[in-house]
SEZA-798818 format. One record per residue (C-alpha): residue in one letter; x, z, y negated. Coordinates in steps of 0.05 Angstrom, whole numbers, padded with zeros to 5 digits, always signed. Each point is the difference from the previous one (the first is absolute). Example, Ala and Ser with C-alpha at 12.3 -4.5 7.8 and 13.67 -1.06 7.14 Angstrom:
residues 2
A+00246+00156+00090 S+00027-00013-00069 
This chain:
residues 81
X+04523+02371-04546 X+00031+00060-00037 X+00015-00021-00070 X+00071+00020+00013 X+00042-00023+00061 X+00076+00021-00002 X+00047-00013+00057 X+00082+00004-00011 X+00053+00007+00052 X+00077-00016-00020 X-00012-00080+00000 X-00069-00001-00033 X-00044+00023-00053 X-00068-00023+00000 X-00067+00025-00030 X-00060-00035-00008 X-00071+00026-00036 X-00066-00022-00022 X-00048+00023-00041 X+00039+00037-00053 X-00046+00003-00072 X+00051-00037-00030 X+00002-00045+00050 X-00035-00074-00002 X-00036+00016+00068 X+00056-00038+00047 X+00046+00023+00040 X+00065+00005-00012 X+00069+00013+00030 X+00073+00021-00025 X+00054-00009+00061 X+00079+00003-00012 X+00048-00010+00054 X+00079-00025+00002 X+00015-00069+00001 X+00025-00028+00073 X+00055-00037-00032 X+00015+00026-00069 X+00024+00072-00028 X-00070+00002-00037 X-00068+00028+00004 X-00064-00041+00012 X-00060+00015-00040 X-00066-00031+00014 X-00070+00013-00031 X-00065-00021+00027 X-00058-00001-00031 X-00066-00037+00027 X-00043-00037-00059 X-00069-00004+00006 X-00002-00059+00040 X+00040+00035+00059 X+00050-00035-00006 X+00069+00030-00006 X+00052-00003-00058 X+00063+00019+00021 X+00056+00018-00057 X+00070+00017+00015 X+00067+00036-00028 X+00070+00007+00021 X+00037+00065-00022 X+00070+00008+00001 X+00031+00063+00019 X+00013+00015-00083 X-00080-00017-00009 X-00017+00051+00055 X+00037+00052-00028 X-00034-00010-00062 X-00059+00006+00026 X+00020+00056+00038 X+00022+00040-00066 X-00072-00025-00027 X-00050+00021+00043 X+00045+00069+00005 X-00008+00012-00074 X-00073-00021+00001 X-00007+00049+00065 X+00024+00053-00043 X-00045+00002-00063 X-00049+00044-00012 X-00067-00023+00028 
């Protein structure tokens, strides 16, 4: 597996690596979609412990979280490396 796997289309983002040097060795995986039923945003992150097995964490954003975020990761995209 590449350590980085990135897919996004307008009703998914998902990426998924492996093997990072930061990384504790497991895989793990980021995916955000919108809710069926709600005006929000689904966040879920995977990460597999050492056992295999699979711990599953997730988030709800709100439209005012999102846009936070948004501003965020625009700033941070804009330092200086």
């Amino acid at each position: 597996m590449n350590p980085h796997q990135t897919s996004c289309d307008h009703d998914w983002f998902h990426v998924r690596y492996h093997g990072e040097d930061r990384d504790d060795g497991t895989s793990n995986e980021l995916s955000i979609k919108p809710a069926v039923d709600e005006d929000r945003l689904n966040v879920l992150l995977t990460n597999v412990g050492f056992d295999q097995h699979c711990y599953d964490n997730t988030l709800s954003l709100t439209r005012e979280d999102a846009a936070q975020l948004a501003d965020f990761l625009k700033e941070w995209l804009n330092r200086p490396k």
